[in-house]
N, C-alpha and C positions, 0 to 999 in steps of 0.2 A: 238200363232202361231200353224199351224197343223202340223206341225213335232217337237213340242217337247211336251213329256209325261212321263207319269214314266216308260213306256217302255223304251223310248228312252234314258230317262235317267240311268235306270238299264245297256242297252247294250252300255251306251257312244256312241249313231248313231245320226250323223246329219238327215239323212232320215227316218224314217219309213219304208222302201222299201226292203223286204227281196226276193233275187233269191233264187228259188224253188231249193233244191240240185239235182231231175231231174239224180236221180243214176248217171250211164255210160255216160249222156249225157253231166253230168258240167265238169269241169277239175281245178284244182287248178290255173290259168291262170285267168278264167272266173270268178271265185270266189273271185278272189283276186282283179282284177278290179273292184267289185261291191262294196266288203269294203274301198276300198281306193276313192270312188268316195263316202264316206258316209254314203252307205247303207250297208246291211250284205248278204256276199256271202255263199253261202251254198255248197257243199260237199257230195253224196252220197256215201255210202257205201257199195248198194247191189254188191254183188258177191267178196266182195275185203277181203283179207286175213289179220289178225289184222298188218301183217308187210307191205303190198300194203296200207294198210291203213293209216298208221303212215308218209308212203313218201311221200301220198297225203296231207296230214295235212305239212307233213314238206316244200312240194313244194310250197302251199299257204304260209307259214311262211318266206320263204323268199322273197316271194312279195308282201306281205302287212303286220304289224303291226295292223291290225283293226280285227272286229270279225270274227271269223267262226261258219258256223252252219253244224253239224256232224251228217249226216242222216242216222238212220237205220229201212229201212222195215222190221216187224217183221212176221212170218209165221211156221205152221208145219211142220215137214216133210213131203214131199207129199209121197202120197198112188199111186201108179203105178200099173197098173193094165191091163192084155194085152184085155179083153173084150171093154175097153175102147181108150187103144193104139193102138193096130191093126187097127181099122176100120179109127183111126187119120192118119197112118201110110200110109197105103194104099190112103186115099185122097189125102196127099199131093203129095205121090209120082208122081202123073202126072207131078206136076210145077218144082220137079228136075228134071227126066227125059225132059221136056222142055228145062231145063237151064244147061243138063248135069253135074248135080253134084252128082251123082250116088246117092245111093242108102239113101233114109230117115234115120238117125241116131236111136237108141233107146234109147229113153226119157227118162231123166236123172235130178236130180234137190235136193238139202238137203233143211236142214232148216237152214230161216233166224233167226238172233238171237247177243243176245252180250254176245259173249264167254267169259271166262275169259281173255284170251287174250286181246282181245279187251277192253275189260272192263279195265285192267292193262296199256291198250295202251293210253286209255281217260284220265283216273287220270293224268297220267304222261305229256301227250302234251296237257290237259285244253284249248280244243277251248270253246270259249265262251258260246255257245251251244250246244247242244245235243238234235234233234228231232227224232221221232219217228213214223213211218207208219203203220197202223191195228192193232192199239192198244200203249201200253204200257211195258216193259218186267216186270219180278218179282220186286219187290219191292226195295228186298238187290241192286240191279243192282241200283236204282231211286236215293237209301239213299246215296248208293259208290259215284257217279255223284252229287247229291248235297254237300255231306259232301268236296268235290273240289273244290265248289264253283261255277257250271259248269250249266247253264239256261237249264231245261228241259221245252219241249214242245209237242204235240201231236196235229193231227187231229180229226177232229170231222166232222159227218156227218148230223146230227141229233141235238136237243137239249138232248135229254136224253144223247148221247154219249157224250156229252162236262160235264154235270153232273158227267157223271165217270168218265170222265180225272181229273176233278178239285178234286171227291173224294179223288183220285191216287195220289195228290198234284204236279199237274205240275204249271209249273209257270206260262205261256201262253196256248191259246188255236187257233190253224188256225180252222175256221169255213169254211170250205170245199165245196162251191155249186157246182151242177152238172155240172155247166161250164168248173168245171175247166181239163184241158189234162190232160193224166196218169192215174194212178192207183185210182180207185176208195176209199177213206180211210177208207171206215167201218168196225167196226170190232165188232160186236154186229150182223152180219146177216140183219139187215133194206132190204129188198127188195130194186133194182135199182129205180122202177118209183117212193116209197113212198119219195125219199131224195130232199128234196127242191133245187129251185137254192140260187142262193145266197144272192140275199137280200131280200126274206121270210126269211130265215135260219139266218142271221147275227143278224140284231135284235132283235132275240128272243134270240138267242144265250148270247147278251149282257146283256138282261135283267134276262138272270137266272143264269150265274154265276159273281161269282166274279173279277177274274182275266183278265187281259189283252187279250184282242182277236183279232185275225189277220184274214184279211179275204181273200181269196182264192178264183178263179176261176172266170173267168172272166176280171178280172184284167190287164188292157193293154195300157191304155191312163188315161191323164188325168184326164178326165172326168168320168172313172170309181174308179181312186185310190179316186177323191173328191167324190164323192159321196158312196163309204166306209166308211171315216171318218163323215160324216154326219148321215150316221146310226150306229156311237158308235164303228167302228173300230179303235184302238192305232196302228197298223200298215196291211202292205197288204206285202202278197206274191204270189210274178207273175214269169211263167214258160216261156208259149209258147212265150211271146215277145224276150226273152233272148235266144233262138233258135234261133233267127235272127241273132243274136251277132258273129262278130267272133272269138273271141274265144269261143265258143262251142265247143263240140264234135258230131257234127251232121254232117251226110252223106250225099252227095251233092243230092241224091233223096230227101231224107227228105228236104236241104232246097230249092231245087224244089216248093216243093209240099206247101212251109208253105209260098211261094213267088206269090200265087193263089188262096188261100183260098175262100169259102166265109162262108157266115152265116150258112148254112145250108149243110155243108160238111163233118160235123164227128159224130160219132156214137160213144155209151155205148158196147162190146162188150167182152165178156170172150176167144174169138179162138186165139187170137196169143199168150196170156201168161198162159191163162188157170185163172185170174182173171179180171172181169170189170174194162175194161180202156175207154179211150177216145182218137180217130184216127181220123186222114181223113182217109175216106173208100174210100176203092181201090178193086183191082180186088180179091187179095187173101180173104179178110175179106168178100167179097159176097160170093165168095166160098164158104168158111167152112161155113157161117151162112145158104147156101142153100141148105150143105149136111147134114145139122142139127141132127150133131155128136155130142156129147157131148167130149168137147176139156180135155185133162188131166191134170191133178190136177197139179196146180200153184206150182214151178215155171216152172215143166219138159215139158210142152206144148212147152215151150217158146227154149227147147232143138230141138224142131223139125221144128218151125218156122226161128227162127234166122239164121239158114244157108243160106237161101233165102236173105237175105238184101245183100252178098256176088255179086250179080249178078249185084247191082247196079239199077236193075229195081225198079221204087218207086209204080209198082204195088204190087209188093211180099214184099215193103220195112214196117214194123212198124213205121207207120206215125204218133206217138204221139202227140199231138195240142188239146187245146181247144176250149170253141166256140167264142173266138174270135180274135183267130189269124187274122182276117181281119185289124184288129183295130192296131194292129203292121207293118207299112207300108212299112219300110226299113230295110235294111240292114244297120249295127252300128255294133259300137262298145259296150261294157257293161259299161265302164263310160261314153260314149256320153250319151247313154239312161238313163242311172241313171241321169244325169242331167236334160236332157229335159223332163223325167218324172215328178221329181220334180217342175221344171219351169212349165211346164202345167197342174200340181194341182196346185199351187200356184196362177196362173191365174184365174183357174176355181173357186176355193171359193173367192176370190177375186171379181169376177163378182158376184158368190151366196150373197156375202155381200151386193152389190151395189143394187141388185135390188129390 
């Protein structure tokens, strides 16, 4: 059957089907309905403090028993710099003054990373997983997390990049197409247009390493989770559908805007966070793309954007979605969809068997 592997079996999931942790937008709620309908819910951790973090993991703990996947984007400290602020500063400032929200903040932002703390925080509450965004951290952090018994994982953009995770000995690999919403995962520098979508990338991905590989991006029905496991996928992790869900943390512009979609509605763009994500574009993202400033260094950009989502307009809103938020048709729950997902890859190889 296609939901059972040694994936599956390693994380004890009835599904294959891992929700994307999707930082500030999952909630221990959303998470927990994913694992207790089978699949494994996910958990971000950008911006959250090792003790915000631990009451997240504890808020999922009392509503499911089943895995967690504990996500941290990993990043430098950014470099801040007023030649580059200023002129960011100054653009936006039109769309407060608009929205009356005085005056543009000044850009602000540390580094992502697993502090000790946090490090001390995972050992101790052992969610299931521990994934990883723009690489990998140090090694002692990888050994600490294994030596707990604790499933490391990492993105890949590239086949070379999944070569270094597996160097790095992670356990699984998400093989990342350009479909998919959010942050861009590379961490090797690969240029945007050179990164495959996702099943060029998948494939190849499975045929050069070893370990278990999840495929990402794109991922939204049926018929795309089956046709994953047909090119060597062990499991899929899907975002933008789980935006639909009610329990989300998503903004009623946002699910607006992800209730209209279509094919050809979101764009690769560095101006609202200051790193290559994937939106529906909107008014604000022409803008800066057609003052062709150069946006500040990840994540303090994202200091000067985010006060705009405040206004509720889902022009100025960060509309995160991949390219195929079309393909997620309703509004759900996260275990309705966990099942009907399942149910409609089961259908779909089923038909691929018959004919």
């Amino acid at each position: 059957m296609w939901s059972r592997n040694a994936f599956t079996d390693r994380l004890n999931l009835k599904w294959p089907i891992l929700q994307a942790p999707m930082g500030w937008l999952s909630t221990p709620t959303l998470a927990a309905a994913v694992s207790n309908a089978g699949g494994l819910g996910g958990l971000g951790m950008w911006g959250y403090s090792a003790e915000e973090a631990e009451r997240r993991i504890a808020g999922f703990q009392q509503m499911s028993g089943g895995g967690l996947n504990a996500n941290y984007p990993l990043w430098p400290e950014p470099k801040i710099t007023p030649d580059i602020s200023e002129p960011m500063r100054a653009r936006l400032q039109g769309h407060f003054d608009a929205k009356g929200l005085g005056a543009v903040p000044e850009p602000s932002g540390a580094a992502g990373e697993v502090s000790r703390e946090h490090l001390s925080m995972l050992v101790r509450t052992k969610p299931k997983m521990v994934s990883f965004h723009f690489g990998l951290p140090h090694r002692e952090i990888i050994s600490a997390l294994k030596d707990a018994g604790i499933f490391i994982i990492s993105s890949a953009t590239t086949v070379a990049e999944a070569r270094l995770l597996e160097e790095r000995g992670v356990d699984a690999i998400i093989a990342q197409g350009t479909e998919a919403g959010g942050h861009r995962a590379t961490f090797t520098g690969v240029d945007i247009s050179l990164q495959p979508g996702l099943f060029a990338l998948l494939p190849q991905v499975v045929d050069a390493v070893k370990v278990p590989v999840i495929a990402a991006g794109g991922v939204a029905d049926g018929r795309t989770v089956a046709a994953a496991f047909v090119l060597g996928a062990s499991a899929v992790q899907v975002g933008t559908a789980f935006l639909r869900c009610a329990e989300a943390n998503v903004l009623d512009a946002h699910r607006a805007a992800l209730r209209e979609p279509t094919d050809a509605c979101t764009v690769v763009t560095d101006v609202i966070t200051g790193r290559p994500a994937r939106y529906v574009k909107n008014e604000l993202i022409e803008d800066l793309l057609a003052s062709g400033l150069r946006p500040v260094a990840f994540p303090a950009q994202l200091s000067l954007t985010a006060p705009l989502e405040k206004t509720g307009d889902r022009e100025l809103t960060a509309l995160f979605a991949g390219q195929s938020a079309a393909l997620a048709t309703r509004d759900t729950t996260a275990g309705a969809f966990v099942d009907s997902l399942a149910e409609a890859t089961s259908e779909c190889l089923r038909a691929f068997a018959r004919a």
